[in-house]
C-alpha positions in Angstrom: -15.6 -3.5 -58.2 -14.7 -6.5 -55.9 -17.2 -5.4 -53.0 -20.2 -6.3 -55.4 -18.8 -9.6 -56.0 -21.2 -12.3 -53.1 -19.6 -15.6 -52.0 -20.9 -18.8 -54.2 -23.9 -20.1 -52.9 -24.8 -23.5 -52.7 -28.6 -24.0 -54.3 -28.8 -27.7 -55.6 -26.7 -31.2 -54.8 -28.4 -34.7 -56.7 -27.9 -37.7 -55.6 -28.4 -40.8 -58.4 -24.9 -42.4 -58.8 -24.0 -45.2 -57.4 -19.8 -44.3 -57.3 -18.1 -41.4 -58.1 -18.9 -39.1 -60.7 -15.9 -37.9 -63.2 -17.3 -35.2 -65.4 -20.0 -32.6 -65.3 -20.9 -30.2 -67.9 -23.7 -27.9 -68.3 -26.0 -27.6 -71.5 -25.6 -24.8 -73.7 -29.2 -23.0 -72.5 -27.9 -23.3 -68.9 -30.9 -25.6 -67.8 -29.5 -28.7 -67.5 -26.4 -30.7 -66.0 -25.1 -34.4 -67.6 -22.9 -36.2 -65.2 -20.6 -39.2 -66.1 -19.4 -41.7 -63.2 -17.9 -44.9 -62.6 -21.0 -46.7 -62.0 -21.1 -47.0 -65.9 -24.0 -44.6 -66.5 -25.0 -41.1 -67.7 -27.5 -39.0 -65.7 -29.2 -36.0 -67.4 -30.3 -33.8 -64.7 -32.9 -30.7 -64.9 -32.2 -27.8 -62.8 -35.9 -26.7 -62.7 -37.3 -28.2 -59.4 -39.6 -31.2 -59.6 -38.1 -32.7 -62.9 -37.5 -36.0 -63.8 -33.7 -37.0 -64.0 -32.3 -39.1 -67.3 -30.0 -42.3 -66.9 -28.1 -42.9 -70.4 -27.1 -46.9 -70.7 -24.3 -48.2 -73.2 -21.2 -48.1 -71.7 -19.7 -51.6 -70.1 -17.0 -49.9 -67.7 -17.0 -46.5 -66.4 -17.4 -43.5 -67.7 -14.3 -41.0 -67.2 -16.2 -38.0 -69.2 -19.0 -36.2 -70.1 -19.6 -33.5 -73.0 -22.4 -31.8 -74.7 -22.2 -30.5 -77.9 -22.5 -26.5 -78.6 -25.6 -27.1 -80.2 -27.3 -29.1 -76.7 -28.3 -31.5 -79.5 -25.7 -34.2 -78.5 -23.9 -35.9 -75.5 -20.9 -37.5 -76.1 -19.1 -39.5 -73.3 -15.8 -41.1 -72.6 -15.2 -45.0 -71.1 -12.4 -46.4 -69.0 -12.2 -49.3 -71.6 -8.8 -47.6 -72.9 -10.4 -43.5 -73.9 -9.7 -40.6 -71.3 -11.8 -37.9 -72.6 -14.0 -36.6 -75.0 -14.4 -33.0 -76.9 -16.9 -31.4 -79.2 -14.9 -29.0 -81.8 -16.9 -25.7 -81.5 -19.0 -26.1 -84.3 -19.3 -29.7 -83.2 -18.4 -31.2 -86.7 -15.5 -32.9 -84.5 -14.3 -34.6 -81.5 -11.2 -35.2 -80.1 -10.9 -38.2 -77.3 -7.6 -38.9 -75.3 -6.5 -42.3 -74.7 -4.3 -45.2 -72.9 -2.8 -46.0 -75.9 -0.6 -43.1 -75.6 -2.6 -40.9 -78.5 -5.5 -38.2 -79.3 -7.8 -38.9 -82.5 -10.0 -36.5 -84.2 -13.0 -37.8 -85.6 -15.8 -36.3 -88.0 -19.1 -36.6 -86.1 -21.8 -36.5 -89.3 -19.7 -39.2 -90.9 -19.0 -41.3 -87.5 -15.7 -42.4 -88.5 -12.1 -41.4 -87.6 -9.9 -38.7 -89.3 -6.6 -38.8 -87.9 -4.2 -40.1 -85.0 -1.6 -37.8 -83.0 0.9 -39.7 -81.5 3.8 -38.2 -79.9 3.5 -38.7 -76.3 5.3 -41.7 -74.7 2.7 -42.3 -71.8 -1.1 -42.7 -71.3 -3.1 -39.5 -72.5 -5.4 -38.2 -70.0 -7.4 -35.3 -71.6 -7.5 -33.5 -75.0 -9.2 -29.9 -76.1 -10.1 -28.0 -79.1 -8.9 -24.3 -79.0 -12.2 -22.3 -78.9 -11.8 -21.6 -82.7 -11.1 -24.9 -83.4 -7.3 -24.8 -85.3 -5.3 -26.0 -82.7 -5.9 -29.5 -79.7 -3.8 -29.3 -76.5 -3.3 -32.6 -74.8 -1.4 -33.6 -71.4 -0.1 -36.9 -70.9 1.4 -39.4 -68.2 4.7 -38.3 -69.7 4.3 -35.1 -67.5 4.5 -32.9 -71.2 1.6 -31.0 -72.3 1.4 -30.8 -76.1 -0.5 -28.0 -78.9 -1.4 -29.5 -82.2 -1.9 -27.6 -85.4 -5.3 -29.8 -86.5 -4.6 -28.7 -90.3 -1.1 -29.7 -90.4 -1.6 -32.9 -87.7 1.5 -32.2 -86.5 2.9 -30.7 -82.5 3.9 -27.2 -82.4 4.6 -26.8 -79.0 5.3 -28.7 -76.0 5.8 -28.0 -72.2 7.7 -30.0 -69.4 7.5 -28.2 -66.6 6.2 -30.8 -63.8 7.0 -33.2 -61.2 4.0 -35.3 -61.4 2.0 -35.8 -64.4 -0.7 -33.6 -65.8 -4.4 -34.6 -65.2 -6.3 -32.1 -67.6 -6.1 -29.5 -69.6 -7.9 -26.7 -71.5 -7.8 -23.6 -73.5 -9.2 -20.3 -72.0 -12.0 -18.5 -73.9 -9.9 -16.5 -76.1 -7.4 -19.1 -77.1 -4.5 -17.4 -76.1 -3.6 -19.6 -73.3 -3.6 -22.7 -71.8 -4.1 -24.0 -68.1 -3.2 -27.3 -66.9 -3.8 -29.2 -63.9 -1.2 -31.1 -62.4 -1.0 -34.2 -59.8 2.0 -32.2 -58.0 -0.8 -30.0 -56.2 -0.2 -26.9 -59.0 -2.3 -25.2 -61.1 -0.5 -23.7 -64.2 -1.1 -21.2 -66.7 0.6 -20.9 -70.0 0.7 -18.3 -72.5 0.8 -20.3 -76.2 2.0 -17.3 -78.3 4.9 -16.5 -76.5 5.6 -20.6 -75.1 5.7 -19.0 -71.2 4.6 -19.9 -67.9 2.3 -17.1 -66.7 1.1 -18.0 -63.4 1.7 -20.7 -61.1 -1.1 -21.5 -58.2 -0.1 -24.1 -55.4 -3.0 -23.6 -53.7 -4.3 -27.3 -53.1 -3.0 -29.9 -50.1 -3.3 -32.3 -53.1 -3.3 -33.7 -56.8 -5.3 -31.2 -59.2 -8.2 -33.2 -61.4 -10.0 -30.7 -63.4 -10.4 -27.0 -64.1 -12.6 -24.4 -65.8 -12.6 -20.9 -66.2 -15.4 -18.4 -66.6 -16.6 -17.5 -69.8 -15.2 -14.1 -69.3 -11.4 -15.7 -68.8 -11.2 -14.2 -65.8 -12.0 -16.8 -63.2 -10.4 -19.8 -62.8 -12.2 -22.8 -60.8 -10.2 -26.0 -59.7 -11.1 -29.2 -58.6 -8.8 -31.0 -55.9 -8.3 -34.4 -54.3 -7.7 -32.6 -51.3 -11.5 -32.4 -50.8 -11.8 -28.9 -52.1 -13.0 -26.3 -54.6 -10.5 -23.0 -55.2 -11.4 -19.9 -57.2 -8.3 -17.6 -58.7 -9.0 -13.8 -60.1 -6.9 -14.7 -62.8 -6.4 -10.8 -62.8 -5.0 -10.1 -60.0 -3.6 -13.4 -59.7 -4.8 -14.7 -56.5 -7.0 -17.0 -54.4 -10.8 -15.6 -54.2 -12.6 -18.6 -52.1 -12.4 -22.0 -51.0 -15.4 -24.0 -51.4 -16.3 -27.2 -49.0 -18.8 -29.3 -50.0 -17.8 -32.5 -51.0 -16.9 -35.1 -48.3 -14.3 -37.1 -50.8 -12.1 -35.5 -53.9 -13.6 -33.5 -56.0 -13.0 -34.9 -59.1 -14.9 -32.7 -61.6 -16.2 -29.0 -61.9 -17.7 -26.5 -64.9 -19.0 -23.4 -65.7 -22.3 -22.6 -67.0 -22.5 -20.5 -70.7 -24.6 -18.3 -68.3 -21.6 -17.5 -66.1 -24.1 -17.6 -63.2 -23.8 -21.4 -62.1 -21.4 -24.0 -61.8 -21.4 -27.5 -61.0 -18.8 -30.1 -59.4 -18.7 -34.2 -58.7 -17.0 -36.2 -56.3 -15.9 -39.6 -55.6 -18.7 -39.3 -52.6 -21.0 -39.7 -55.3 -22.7 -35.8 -54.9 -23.2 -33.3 -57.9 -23.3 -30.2 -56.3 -24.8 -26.8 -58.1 -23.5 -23.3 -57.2 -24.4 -19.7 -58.0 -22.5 -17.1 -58.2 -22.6 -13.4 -59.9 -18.5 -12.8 -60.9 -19.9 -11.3 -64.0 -22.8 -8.8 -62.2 -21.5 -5.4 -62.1 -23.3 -2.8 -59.8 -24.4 -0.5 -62.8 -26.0 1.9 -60.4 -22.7 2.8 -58.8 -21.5 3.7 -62.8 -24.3 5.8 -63.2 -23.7 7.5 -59.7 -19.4 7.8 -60.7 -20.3 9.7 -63.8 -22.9 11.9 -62.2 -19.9 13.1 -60.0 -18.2 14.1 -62.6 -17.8 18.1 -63.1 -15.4 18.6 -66.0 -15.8 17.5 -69.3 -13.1 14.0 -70.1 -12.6 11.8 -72.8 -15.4 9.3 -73.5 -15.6 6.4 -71.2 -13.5 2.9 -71.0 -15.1 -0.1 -72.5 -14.9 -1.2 -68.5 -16.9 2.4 -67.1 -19.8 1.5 -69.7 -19.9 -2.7 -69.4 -17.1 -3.7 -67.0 -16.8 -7.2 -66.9 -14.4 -8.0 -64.3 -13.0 -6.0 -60.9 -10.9 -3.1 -61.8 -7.1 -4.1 -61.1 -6.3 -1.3 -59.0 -9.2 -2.1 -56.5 -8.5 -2.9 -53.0 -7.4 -6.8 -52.6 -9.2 -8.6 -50.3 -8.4 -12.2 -48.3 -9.9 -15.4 -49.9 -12.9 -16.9 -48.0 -13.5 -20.3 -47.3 -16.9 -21.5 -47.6 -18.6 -24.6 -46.3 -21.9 -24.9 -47.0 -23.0 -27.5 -44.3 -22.8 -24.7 -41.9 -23.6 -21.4 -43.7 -25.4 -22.5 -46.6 -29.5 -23.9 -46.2 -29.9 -27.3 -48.4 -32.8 -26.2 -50.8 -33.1 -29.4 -52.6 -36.2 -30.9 -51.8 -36.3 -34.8 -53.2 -33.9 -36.3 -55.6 -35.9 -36.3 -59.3 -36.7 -39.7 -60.2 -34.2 -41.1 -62.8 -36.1 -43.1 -66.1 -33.3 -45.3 -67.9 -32.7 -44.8 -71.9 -30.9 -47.0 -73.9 -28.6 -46.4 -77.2 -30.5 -46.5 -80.5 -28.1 -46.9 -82.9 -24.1 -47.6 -83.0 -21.2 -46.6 -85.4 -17.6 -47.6 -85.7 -14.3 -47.6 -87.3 -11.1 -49.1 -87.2 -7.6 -48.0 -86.9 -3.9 -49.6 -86.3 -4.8 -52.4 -83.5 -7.4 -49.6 -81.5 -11.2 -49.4 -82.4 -13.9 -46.9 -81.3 -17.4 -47.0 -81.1 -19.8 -44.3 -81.0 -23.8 -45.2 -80.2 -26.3 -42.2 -80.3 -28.9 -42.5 -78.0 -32.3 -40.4 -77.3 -34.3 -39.5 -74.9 -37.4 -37.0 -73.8 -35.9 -33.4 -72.2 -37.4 -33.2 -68.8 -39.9 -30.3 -69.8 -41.8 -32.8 -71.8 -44.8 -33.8 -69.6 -44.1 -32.4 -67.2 -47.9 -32.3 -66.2 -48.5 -35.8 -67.0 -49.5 -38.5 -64.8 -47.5 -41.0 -66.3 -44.1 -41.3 -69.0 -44.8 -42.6 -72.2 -42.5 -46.4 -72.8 -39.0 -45.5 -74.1 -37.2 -48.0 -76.8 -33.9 -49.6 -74.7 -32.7 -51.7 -76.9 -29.3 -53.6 -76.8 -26.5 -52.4 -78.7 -24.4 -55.8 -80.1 -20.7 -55.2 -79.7 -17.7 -57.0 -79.8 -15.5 -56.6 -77.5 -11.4 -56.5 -77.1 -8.9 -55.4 -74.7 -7.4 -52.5 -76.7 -11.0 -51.2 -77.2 -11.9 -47.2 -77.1 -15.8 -46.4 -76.2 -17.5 -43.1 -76.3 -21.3 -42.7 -76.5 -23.3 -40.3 -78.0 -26.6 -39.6 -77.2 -29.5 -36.8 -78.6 -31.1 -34.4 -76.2 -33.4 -32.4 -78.1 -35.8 -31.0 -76.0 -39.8 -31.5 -77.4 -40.7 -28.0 -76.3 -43.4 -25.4 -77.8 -40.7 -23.2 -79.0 -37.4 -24.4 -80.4 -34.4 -24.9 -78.3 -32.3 -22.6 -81.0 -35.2 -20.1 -81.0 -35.5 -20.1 -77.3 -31.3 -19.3 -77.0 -31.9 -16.8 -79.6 -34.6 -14.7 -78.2 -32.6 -15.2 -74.9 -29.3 -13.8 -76.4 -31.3 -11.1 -77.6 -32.8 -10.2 -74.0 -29.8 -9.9 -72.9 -28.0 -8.0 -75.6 -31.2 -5.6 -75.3 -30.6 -4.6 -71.3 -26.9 -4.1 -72.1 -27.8 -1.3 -75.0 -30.6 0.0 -72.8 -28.0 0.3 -70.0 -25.4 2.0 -72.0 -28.2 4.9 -73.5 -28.7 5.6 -70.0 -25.1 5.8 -69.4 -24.6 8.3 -72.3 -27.8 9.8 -71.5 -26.5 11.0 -68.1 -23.0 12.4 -70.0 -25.2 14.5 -72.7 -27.0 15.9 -70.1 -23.7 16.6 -68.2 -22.2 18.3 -71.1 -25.5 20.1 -71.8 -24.9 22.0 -68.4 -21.7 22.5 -68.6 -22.2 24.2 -72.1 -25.1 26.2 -70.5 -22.6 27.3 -67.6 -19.9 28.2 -70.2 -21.8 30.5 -72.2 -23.5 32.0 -69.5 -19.9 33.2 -68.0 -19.7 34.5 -71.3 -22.5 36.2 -71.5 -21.2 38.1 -68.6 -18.3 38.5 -69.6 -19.5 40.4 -72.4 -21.9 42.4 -70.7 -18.9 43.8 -68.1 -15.7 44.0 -70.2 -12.9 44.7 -68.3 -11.5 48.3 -68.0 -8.0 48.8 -69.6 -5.3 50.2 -67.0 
């Protein structure tokens, strides 16, 4: 149903860089937001009010990308000393960074040192994924070609040209099945990898694309745009939904939440904004009210009647909306948290052909720690010897276990099963309302035969 869906609402913008912020992502629990910039630092922002902010320092140049890992546990990020972009594997045993010296390398993360090289495109890389299960790496290049990699075999099993400028990112959707990319010729592409076709084609920006991300469902599709902008596709019906203004500069950055409630973009004006939204909220009470109309008895329900998760296609299509929150939208950011610096702990490394890659893990207290304290405890900074050369790749990773009462896996868990609990409670009171529908209409069939049978018809 698209009438329940409400406009993206503006709740939370932090200011703490001093240029413009390149990557956002969202931890796994949904309660905090690491951003990576250009002023050479990490911030590790909390999302409850009143919360101290994190700044992560290692990195000599700045940082082009920001990642956590699917446990929360780690941050790794991405330098412009020669590496593009970082990416966890999803059980976070890997990552996969892109780079200016025209290749994407795997490395093992518990052993700190680098697996293998995948060199086949002719220009700088600019970003490189993991499939959601973790077999296959897509990667888009300078060359304007947009690569998949079988990780087992290390070798490319597909490739698409299809662009007059080159491709600035590029990412799998939740499923696997396909691929968008995001292009510096103003498009927005989406590929299907099973069948090596071009599915849908969005030219909805006034500029180069930087960054996407789609909605843990698959069915939203957010982009970020040089043009200023924010644009978000039904990827169902395969059109424009709303424009977002916010951002006074590109927008160079944007991501989903796990939650699917919130997601967050940077700019080169140096703002992370936070936005809610509810494209996975489904008016449940209209379901129950649909199937209390019903008089006749049917085959069960659709998967989509009893937990719909997206807008039925056949629903009315409505205009996209353009949305600027400096009008329409109240600021309900109070003060910018204060920001406490953390240095790198420990570094790793390893060497191959003429590049070499360094990898420092770093830790720091979770914001819910003290909270009530007057005061923060000292935290270790110290210096992290390197030495440097000019075809040098950086990525730091840093811990960011939180020091809480419960666990932060137990605390996801007992969430997960919350939630899991209110869909099966919803869907008994959805069948309880058909039982009770069929109960009647039994009742009403064998009372019309009941009366048949008490006045027989007369033969002629």
């Amino acid at each position: 149903m698209t009438s329940v869906l409400e406009d993206p609402l503006l709740i939370r913008h932090f200011n703490g860089h001093r240029a413009a912020v390149t990557g956002v992502a969202f931890r796994p629990n949904g309660r905090g937001v690491a951003t990576s910039s250009l002023d050479s630092f990490l911030l590790i922002w909390n999302l409850k009010p009143h919360s101290r902010a994190f700044r992560l320092v290692g990195h000599k140049e700045g940082v082009n990308c920001v990642q956590f890992s699917p446990d929360g546990h780690l941050v790794a990020s991405a330098s412009q000393d020669w590496t593009a972009s970082v990416n966890f594997s999803h059980d976070g045993q890997f990552l996969v960074t892109a780079s200016n010296d025209k290749s994407a390398k795997v490395w093992s993360v518990p052993s700190r040192r680098l697996l293998f090289t995948l060199t086949q495109h002719t220009h700088w890389v600019r970003c490189a994924r993991f499939s959601p299960d973790g077999r296959l790496i897509a990667s888009c290049s300078e060359d304007k070609t947009l690569k998949i990699w079988d990780v087992r075999n290390k070798v490319c099993i597909d490739s698409f040209l299809d662009y007059e400028g080159f491709v600035n990112f590029v990412d799998f959707n939740p499923n696997g099945t396909c691929v968008v990319s995001a292009s510096s010729d103003h498009t927005v592409k989406l590929w299907d990898i099973r069948m090596n076709k071009l599915l849908q084609n969005y030219r909805v920006h006034r500029a180069g694309v930087n960054c996407a991300s789609f909605h843990p469902s698959g069915n939203y599709l957010i982009t970020a745009s040089a043009d200023g902008t924010l644009k978000i596709m039904d990827l169902l019906e395969g059109r424009l939904l709303h424009t977002l203004h916010g951002h006074e500069a590109p927008v160079l950055s944007v991501a989903f939440s796990k939650g699917r409630d919130k997601f967050a973009s940077g700019g080169a004006d140096t703002q992370v904004l936070v936005w809610k939204t509810n494209f996975d909220v489904f008016d449940y009470k209209e379901v129950l009210k649909r199937h209390k109309r019903r008089f006749r008895l049917d085959a069960p329900p659709h998967l989509l009647d009893i937990y719909p998760r997206s807008p039925h296609p056949h629903d009315e299509i409505a205009e996209s909306l353009e949305i600027n929150p400096n009008f329409s939208v109240t600021d309900m950011q109070t003060l910018d948290p204060p920001v406490v610096d953390v240095g790198s702990c420990f570094s790793f490394s390893s060497l191959s052909k003429a590049t070499e890659s360094s990898a420092g893990v770093s830790t720091h207290q979770d914001e819910v720690n003290g909270e009530d304290s007057p005061s923060l405890p000292a935290l270790p900074s110290p210096t992290m010897p390197r030495k440097k050369s000019d075809d040098q790749n950086k990525s730091v990773v840093g811990t960011t276990e939180e020091w809480t009462s419960i666990p932060l896996a137990l605390g996801d868990a007992l969430e997960h099963i919350v939630e899991q609990l209110d869909v099966l409670t919803l869907t008994i009171s959805i069948l309880e309302q058909r039982l009770t529908l069929t109960e009647d209409k039994l009742k009403e069939c064998l009372e019309n035969q009941e009366k048949m049978s008490a006045h027989p018809s007369r033969p002629v």
